[in-house]
C-alpha positions as CSV (number, residue, x, y, z in Angstrom):
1,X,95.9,222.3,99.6
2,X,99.3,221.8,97.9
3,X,99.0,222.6,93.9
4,X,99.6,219.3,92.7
5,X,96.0,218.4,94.5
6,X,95.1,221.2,92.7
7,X,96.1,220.1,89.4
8,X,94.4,216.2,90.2
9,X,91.3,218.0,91.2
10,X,91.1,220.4,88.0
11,X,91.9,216.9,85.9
12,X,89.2,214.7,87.4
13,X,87.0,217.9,87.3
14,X,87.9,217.8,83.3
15,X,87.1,213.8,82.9
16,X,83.5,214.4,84.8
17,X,83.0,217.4,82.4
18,X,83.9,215.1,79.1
19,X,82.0,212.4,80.6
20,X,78.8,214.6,81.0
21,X,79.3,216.2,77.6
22,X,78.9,212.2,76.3
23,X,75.3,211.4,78.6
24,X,74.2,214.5,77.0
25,X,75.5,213.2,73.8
26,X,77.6,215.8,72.6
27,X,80.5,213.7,71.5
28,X,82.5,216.5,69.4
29,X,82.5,218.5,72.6
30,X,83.6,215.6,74.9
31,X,86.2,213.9,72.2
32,X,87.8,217.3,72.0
33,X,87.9,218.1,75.4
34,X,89.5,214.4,76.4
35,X,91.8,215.0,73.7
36,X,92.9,218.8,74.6
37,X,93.2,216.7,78.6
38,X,95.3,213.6,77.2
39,X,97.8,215.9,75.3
40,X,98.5,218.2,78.2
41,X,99.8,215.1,80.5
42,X,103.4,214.4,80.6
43,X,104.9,211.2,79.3
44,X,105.2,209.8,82.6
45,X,101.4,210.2,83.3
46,X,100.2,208.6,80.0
47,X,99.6,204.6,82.2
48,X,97.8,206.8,84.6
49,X,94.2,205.7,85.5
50,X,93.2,209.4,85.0
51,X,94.6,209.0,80.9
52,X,93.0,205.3,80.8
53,X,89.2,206.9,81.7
54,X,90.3,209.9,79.1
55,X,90.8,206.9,76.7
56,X,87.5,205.5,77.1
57,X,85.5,208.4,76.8
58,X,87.4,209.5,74.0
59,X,86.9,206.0,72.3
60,X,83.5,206.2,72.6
61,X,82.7,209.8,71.5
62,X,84.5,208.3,68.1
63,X,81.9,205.5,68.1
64,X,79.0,208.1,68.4
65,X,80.6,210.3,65.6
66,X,81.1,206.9,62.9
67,X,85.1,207.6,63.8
68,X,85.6,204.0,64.9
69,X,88.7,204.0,62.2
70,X,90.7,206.3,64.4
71,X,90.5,204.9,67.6
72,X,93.4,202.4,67.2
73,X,95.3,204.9,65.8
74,X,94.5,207.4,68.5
75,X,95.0,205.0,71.7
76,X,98.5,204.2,70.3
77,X,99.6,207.8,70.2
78,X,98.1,208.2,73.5
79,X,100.1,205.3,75.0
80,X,103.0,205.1,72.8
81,X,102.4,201.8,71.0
82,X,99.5,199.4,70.7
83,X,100.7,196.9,73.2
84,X,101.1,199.2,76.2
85,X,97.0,200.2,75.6
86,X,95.5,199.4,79.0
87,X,93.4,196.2,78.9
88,X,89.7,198.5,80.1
89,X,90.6,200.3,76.9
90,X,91.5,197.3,75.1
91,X,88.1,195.9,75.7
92,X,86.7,198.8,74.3
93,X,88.6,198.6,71.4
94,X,87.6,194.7,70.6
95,X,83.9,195.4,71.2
96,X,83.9,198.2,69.1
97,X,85.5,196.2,66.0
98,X,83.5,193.5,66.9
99,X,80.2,195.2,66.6
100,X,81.9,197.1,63.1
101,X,82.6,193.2,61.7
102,X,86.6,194.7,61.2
103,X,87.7,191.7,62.6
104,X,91.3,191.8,61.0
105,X,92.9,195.1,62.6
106,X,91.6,194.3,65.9
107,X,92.5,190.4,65.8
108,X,96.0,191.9,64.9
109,X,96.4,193.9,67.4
110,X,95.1,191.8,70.5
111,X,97.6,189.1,69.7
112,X,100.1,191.2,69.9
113,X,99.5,192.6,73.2
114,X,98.5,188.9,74.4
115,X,102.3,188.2,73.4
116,X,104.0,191.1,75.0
117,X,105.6,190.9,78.0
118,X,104.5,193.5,80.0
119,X,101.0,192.0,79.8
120,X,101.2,188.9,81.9
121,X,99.1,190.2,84.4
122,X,96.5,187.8,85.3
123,X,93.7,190.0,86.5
124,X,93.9,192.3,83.0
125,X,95.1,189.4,80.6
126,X,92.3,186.9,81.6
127,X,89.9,190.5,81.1
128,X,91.1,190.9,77.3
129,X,91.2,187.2,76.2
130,X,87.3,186.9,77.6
131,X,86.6,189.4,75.4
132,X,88.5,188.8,72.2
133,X,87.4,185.2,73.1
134,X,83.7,186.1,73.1
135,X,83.1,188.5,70.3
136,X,86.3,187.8,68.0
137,X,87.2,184.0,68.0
138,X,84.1,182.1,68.8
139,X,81.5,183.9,66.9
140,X,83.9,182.7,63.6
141,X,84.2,178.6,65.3
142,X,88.0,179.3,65.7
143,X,87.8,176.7,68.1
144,X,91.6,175.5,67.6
145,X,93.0,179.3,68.0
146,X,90.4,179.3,71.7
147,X,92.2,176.2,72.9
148,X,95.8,177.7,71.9
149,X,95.2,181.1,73.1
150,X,94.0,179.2,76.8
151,X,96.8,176.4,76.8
152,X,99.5,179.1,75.6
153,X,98.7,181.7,78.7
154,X,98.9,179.2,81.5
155,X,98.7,183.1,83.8
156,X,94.7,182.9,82.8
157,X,92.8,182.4,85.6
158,X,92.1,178.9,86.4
159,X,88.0,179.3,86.3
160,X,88.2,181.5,83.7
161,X,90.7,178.9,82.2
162,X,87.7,175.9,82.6
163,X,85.1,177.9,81.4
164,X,86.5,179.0,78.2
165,X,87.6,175.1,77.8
166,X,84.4,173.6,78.2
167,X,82.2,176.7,76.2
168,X,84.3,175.7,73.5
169,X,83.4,172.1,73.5
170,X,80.1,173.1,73.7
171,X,79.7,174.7,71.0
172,X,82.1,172.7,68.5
173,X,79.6,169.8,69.2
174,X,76.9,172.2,68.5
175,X,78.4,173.1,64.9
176,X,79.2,169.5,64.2
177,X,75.3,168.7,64.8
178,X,74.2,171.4,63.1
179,X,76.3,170.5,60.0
180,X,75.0,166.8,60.5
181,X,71.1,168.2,60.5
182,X,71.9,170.2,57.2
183,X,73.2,167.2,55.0
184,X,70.7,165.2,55.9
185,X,67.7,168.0,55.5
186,X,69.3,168.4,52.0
187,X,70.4,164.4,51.0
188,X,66.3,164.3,52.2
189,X,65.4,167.1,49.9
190,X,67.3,165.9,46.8
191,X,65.9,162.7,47.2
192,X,62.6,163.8,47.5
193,X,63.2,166.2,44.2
194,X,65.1,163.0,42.3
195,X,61.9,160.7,42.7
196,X,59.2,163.5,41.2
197,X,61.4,163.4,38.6
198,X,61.6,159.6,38.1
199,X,58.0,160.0,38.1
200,X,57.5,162.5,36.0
201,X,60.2,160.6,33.6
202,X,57.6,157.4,33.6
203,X,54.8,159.0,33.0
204,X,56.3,160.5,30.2
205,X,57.3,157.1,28.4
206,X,54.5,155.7,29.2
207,X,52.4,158.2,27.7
208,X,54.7,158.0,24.7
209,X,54.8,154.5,24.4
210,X,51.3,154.6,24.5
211,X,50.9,156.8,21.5
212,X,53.3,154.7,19.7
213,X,51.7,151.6,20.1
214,X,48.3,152.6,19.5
215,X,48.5,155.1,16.5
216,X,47.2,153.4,13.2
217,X,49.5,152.1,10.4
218,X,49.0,155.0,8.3
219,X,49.9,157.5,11.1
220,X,53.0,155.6,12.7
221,X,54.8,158.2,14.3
222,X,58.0,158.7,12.6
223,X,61.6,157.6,14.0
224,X,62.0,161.3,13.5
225,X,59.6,162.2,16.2
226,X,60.9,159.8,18.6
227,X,64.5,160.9,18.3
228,X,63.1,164.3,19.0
229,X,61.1,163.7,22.2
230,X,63.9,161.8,23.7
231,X,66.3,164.7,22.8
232,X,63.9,166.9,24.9
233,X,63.5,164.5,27.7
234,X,67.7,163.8,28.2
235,X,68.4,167.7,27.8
236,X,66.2,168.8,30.4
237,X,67.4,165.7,32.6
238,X,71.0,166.5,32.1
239,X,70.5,170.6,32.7
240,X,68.7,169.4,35.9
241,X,71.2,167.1,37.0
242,X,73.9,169.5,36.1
243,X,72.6,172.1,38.5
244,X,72.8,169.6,41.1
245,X,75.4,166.8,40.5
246,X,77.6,165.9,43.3
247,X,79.0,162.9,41.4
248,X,81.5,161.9,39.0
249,X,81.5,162.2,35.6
250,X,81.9,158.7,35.1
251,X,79.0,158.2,37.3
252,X,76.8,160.7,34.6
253,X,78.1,158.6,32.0
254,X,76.6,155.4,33.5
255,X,73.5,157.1,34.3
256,X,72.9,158.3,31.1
257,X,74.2,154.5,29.4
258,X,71.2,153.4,31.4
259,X,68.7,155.6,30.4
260,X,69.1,155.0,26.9
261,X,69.1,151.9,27.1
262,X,66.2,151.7,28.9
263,X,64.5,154.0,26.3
264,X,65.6,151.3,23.5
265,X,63.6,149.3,25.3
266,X,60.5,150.9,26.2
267,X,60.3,152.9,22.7
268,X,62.4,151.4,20.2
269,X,61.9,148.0,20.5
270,X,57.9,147.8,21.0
271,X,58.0,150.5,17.2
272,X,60.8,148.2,15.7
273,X,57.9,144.9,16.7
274,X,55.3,146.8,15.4
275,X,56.7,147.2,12.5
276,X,58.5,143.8,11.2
């Protein structure tokens, strides 16, 4: 066996050793030993598939360990810039964010490499625009940046290419109905709220106009009195309709033109009869 075998062997012996170390879950052990292994290979190694599996153990012993800040720091010193990380660990990487809701490095990041040059390889570009598709873009209906991302890299797979196109039609119609089902659970709601109020508002005058009309000359309730319980009745109607106005405040205005006239009439006018 020439030494070169030698030195493969002792290498892959090293990755199974750093991979066991992780089943076993000690991640310290295994992040320092891929780390110790990716350091000692030369510059002309670091594309190998032997530093790409290194990579992935090593990203995910920083999971385990609540490291997840220095991976994307780590794989570009291991590679020599972001957009020469290989797309496996890539992957990794945009999972990883994903699942950490640190959307804005990561989204960063995997455009970049999407743009670069040495990246239009179907096989892995099609690999890291499923993913950054799946767990980046549609999760946050970025629906428009899907159709770009898919139009703009005609090298994606062509069933890859349908899929994404018709997933994302899918689901915009989805958020469209839901939004549809919303506004109408809540113009239902509201309207349902608005008439127990009305309700509550006639009962009120009525009870009022009741008192009025029927109280005896020497107990005529005083203008005083009246001024007072409208007061009440219009400054809890206007904090309520504050709280959930949608409309103008010319409409308000109208509204509230209305009601007072409408409490001349039911409160004023029968007290001003009664008395003339």
């Amino acid at each position: 066996m020439v030494p070169c075998d030698l030195a493969l062997e002792h290498k892959m012996g090293t990755l199974k050793a750093a991979n066991d170390l992780l089943i076993l879950g000690q991640f310290e052990e295994a992040l320092d030993l891929s780390k110790n292994e990716l350091k000692g290979l030369p510059d002309d190694k670091r594309d190998s598939r032997l530093a790409e599996s290194l990579s992935v153990v090593a990203v995910q012993a920083f999971a385990e360990l609540n490291r997840w800040q220095e991976v994307l720091p780590f794989v570009q010193d291991v590679f020599g810039g972001l957009e020469k990380i290989p797309p496996q660990v890539l992957q990794l990487c945009i999972a990883l964010h994903a699942k950490m809701q640190d959307f804005a490095p990561i989204t960063m990041v995997t455009e970049a490499w999407l743009a670069a040059p040495g990246n239009q390889e179907a096989g892995g570009l099609t690999r890291v625009a499923e993913t950054y598709i799946l767990l980046v873009l549609l999760p946050h209906s970025k629906f428009d940046d899907i159709r770009a991302l898919v139009e703009g890299h005609p090298i994606i797979m062509e069933d890859k290419r349908k899929a994404f196109l018709q997933l994302v039609e899918t689901e915009d119609r989805s958020v469209v109905e839901r939004e549809d089902q919303t506004r109408c659970q809540g113009a239902a709601s509201a309207n349902k709220e608005q008439g127990a109020s009305y309700g509550a508002w006639v009962a009120m005058m009525s009870w009022v106009k009741s008192s009025v009309s029927h109280t005896s000359p020497s107990r005529h309730v005083t203008t005083a009195v009246l001024l007072a319980v409208i007061g009440v009745v219009l400054a809890l109607t206007l904090k309520k309709r504050k709280a959930a106005a949608t409309g103008s405040r010319q409409d308000m205005l109208t509204t509230l033109g209305g009601k007072l006239a409408w409490l001349w009439q039911q409160l004023f006018a029968p007290y001003h009869l009664a008395n003339s």
